[in-house]
N, C-alpha and C positions, 0 to 999 in steps of 0.2 A: 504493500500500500504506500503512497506517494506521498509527501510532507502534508500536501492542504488534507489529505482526507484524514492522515493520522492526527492533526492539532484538530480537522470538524469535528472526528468521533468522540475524543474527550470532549471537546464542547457541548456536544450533541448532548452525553451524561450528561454531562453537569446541567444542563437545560438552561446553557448560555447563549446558544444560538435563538436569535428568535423565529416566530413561527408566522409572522410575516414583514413584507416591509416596513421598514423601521425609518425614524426621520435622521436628519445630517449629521445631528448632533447629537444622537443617543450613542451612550458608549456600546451598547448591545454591534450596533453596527460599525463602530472604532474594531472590535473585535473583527467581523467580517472585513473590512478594510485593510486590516493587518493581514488576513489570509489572500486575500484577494492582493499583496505588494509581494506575495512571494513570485507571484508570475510575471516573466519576463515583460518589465514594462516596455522595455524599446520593440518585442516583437508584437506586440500588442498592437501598439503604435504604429505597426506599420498595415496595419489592415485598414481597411477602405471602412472609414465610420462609421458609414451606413448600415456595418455588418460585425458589428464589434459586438455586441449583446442583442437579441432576438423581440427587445420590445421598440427597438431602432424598424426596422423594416416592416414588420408586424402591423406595431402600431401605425404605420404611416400607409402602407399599402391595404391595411383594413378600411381606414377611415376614406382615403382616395375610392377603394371600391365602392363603398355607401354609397358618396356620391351619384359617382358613376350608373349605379343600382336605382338608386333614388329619380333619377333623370330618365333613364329606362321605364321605370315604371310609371311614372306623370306622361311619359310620352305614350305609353299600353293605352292610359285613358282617355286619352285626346285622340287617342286614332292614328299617332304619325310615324308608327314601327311597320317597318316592310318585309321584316323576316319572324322566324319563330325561334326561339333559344328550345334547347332540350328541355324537353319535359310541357314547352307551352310555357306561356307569362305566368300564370297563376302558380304552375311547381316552381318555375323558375325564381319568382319573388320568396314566397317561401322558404324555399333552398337555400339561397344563394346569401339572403339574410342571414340564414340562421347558423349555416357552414361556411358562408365565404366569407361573412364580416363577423358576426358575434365569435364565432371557434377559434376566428385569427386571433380576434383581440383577446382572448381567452389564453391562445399558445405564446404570445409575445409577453403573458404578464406571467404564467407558468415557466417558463423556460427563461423569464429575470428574476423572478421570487427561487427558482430552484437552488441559484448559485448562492443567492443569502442562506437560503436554510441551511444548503450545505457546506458551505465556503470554499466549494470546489468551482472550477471553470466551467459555465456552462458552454452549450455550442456557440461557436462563432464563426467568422472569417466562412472558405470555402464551403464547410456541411452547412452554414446556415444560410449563405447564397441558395446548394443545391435544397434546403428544401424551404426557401423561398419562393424559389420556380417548382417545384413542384405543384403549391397550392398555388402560384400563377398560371401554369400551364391549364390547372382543372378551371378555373373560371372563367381563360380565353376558351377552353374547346366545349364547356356548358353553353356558352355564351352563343359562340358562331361554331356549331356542331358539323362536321362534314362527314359525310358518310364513310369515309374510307377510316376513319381512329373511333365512330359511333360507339363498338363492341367494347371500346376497353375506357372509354369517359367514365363510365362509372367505379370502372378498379384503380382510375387514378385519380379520382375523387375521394375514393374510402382510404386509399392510402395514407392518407397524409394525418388524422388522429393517429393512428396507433403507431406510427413512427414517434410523434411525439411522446406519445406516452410511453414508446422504449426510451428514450432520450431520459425524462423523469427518472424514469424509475432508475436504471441505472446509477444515476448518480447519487438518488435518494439511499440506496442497495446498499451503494460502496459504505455510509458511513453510519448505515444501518436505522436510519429516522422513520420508519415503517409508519409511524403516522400520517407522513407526508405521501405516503403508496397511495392514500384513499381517494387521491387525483387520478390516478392510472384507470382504476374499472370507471369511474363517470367516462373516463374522457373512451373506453371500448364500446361502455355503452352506448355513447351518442354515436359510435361508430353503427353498431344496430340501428339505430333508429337512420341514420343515415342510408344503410341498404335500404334498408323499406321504405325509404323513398324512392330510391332508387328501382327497385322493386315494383313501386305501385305504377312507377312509368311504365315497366317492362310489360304489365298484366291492364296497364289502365283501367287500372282500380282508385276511384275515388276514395272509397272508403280505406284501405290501405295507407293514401297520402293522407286523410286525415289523421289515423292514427299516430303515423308516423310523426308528423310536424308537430302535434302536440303533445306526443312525449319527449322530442327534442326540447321544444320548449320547457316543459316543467324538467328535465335532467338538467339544462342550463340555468335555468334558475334554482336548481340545489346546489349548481357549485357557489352559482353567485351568492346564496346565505350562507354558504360556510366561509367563504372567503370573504363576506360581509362580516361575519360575526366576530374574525380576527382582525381584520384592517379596521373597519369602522370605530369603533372604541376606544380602538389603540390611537389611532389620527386626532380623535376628536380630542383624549385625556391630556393629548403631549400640545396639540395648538391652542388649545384653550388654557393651559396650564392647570389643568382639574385634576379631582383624582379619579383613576377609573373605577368604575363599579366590577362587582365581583359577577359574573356570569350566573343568572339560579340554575340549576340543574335540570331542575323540571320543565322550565323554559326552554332550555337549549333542547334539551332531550327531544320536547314533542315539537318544538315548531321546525326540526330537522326530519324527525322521522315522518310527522304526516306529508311532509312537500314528499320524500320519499316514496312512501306509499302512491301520494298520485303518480310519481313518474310512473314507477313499475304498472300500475294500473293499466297505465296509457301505455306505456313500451309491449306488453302480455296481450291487449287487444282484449282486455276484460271489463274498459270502462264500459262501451255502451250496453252490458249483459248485467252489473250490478247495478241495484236499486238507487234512483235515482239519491232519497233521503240520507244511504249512507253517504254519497258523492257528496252530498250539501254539508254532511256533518266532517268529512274530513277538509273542502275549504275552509268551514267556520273554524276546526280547531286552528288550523293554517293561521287564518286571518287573525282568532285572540291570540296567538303564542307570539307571534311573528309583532304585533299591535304593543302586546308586552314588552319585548324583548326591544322593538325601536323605541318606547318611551324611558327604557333603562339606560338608553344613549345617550337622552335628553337633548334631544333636535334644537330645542328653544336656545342653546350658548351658542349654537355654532351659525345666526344668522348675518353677524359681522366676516363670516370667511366664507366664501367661495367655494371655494375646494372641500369645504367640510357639507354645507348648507346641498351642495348639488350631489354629495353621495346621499346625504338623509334624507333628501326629496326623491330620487329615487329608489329607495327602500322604502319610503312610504308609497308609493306608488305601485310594489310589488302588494306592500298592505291591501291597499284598497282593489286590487284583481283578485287577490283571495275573498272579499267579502262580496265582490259583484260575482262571482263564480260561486257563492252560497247560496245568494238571493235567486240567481238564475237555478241552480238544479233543487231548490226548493219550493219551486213554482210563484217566485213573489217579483213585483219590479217596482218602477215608479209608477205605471202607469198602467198595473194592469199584468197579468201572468206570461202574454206572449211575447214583450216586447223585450225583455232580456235572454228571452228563449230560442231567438229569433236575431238575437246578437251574438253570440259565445263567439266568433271569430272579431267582434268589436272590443269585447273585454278582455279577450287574452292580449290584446294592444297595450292592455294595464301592464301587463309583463313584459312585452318585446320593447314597441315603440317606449313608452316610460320607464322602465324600471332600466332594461337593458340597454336602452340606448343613451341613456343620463348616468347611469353608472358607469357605464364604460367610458362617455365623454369625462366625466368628473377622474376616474382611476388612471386615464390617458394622461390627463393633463398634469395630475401630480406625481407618477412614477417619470416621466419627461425632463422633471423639473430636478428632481429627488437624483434620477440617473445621470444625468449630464453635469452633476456638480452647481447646480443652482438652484439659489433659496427659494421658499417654498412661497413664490412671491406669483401672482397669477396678473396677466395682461389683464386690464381692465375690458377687454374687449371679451373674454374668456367666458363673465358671468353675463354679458349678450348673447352668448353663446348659448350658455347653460338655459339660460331663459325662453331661449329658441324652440331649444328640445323640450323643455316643458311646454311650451306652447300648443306643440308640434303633436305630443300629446296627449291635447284639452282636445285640439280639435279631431283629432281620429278617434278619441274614444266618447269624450264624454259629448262629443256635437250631436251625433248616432240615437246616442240614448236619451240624450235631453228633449229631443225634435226629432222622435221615431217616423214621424209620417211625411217628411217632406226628404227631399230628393240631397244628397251629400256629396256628392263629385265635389262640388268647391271646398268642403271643408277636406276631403282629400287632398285636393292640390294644394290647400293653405297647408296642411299639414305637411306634405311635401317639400311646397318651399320653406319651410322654418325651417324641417331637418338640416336642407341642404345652406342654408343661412347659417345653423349651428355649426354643422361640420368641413363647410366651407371654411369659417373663422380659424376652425383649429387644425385646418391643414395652412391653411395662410401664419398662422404664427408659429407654426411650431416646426412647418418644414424645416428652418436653420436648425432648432434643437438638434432633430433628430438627423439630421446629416453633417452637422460639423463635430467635430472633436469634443468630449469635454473641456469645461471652461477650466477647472482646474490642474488639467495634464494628465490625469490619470486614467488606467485604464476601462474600458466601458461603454 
């Protein structure tokens, strides 16, 4: 075993390494910093910036895709796309959301958090170029499908999780942090739910893609509350100068395992065969524990920061898609039994559009800042940003539900352009981040 894993393993013991991103100036991360100056700074140095650590390209190539995605799909409903992506607009949106942007930004913050945990080198330089293009390559040949590579689109689409997750795990392996494993099966899972997308093209099974997509969805939002549950608290304790609260057991326990519960649900193809009442009664636990567990955060300190304010709004956001998803399979709405019944693709937007796409925006913007050697100081153009994405969605989810009987393309397209207004900003300001050097010289 090699210098960084034998000083991580003792650390490991000793439960000195921490078990997530940690700020500038914690010594928890002086420790990491020190393991992280045994590697050759000067060969470090000499790799192409863009490709020095995995949330460099990641994050910049996921958010450019949104875009991209986003501008595609406003153009679906205006009428002005002259070809078909694989699978048709509707998989294609779906898909390409939830594997080609949300899993990126997922693998770019997995594969930077890795090297903390373990104070080993994660990938860089050359493997992380090669599996750069690899999820480049699946989103050009989703995109513009030609018949002669059709056959094998989908095997280099599913590729590219479980490479990741050998990538984790290995490193995790070496220094024996078996907690940190419990990233490895989510991230196989979404690999399943991935075929069965893939799948339900093959068989043009409707029912199949729905299953599919929405157990991705509830799998990616179980990583995202466990990795809420250690970053968010932790960020909020150390920016506010607070103390943090002690996690309750009971809390943590059921508002992890009922989100659980639903994935598996949905991944099994057992949701729509169980009673609908239990369905209602596993959101509602969802909704109190999850409801609980963000008021132990205490959202109300962090509305002077940015960067804290736009992770707590979206975890609230995740809140309130578990309570509209109780109301819905419990027969109850605003206005009457059929009109959240008659939504369940508008309220899981509480999840995607709001929770994941404002957490992600808000976790981009401060691992950016945190990586590259600069304080945790946000562009005032940033919480425009944030505010975009929230806007973005009021109007996809709650326009739908507020005003069931009248026509919503516009509030589509507003919601569209906020996105692209949000993530527009934060590829406009952050492109230098993530492509030049750290400001302090080091490696990263």
């Amino acid at each position: 075993m090699d210098q960084i894993a034998v000083f991580s393993n003792i650390l490991a013991r000793s439960k000195i390494l921490p078990l997530c991103f940690s700020e500038p100036v914690d010594t928890r991360l002086t420790i990491v910093n020190m393991l992280n100056n045994i590697i050759d700074s000067d060969q470090a140095n000499r790799i192409l910036p863009l490709f020095r650590l995995a949330f460099r390209p990641f994050f910049l190539g996921g958010a450019v895709f949104s875009l991209v995605a986003m501008v595609l799909w406003g153009a679906f409903w205006l009428n002005a796309v002259n070809w078909t992506p694989h699978g048709g607009w509707m998989w294609w949106h779906a898909h390409e959301m939830l594997f080609g942007f949300v899993c990126t930004i997922i693998t770019g913050f997995l594969l930077t958090a890795v090297q903390n945990w373990t104070g080993q080198e994660s990938i860089n330089s050359w493997p992380l170029a090669a599996l750069f293009s690899l999820w480049l390559l699946a989103r050009l040949g989703l995109l513009f499908p030609v018949d002669a590579i059709k056959p094998i689109l989908p095997w280099l689409d599913l590729a590219f999780l479980p490479v990741v997750a050998m990538i984790i795990a290995r490193l995790v392996w070496r220094v024996r942090q078996y907690h940190n494993l419990v990233f490895v099966p989510f991230l196989l899972l979404l690999t399943i739910s991935n075929a069965q997308m893939h799948w339900a093209v093959f068989r043009g099974d409707a029912a199949i893609l729905k299953q599919a997509s929405h157990s991705s969805i509830f799998l990616i939002i179980l990583i995202m509350i466990v990795l809420g549950g250690r970053v968010i608290p932790f960020f909020t304790a150390n920016a506010t100068a607070t103390s943090r609260n002690t996690p309750n057991l009971w809390i943590e326990t059921l508002s992890i395992a009922s989100v659980a519960a639903l994935a598996l649900i949905h991944l099994t193809g057992l949701f729509p065969v169980l009673p609908t009442g239990m369905i209602a009664a596993l959101f509602l636990v969802a909704g109190l524990t999850h409801l609980l567990r963000f008021l132990k955060w205490r959202p109300w300190i962090t509305l002077k920061h940015p960067l804290l304010w736009s992770l707590h709004g979206a975890y609230l956001f995740i809140v309130l898609g578990f309570f509209l998803c109780a109301l819905r399979f419990a027969g109850l709405s605003f206005d009457g039994p059929a009109i959240l019944a008659s939504h369940y693709t508008t309220i899981l937007h509480s999840f995607t559009l709001g929770g994941m796409g404002m957490l992600i925006l808000g976790m981009m913007a401060r691992v950016a800042l945190g990586h590259t050697g600069r304080m945790l100081v946000i562009n005032p153009w940033m919480s425009f940003a944030f505010a975009c994405v929230g806007g973005a969605y009021i109007c996809r989810t709650w326009l739908p539900l507020l005003w069931p009987g009248s026509s919503h393309y516009a509030s589509y397209l507003l919601s569209i352009a906020l996105w692209l207004l949000g993530y527009g900003l934060f590829v406009a300001i952050y492109l230098p981040v993530l492509c030049q050097p750290r400001i302090d010289g080091r490696p990263g």
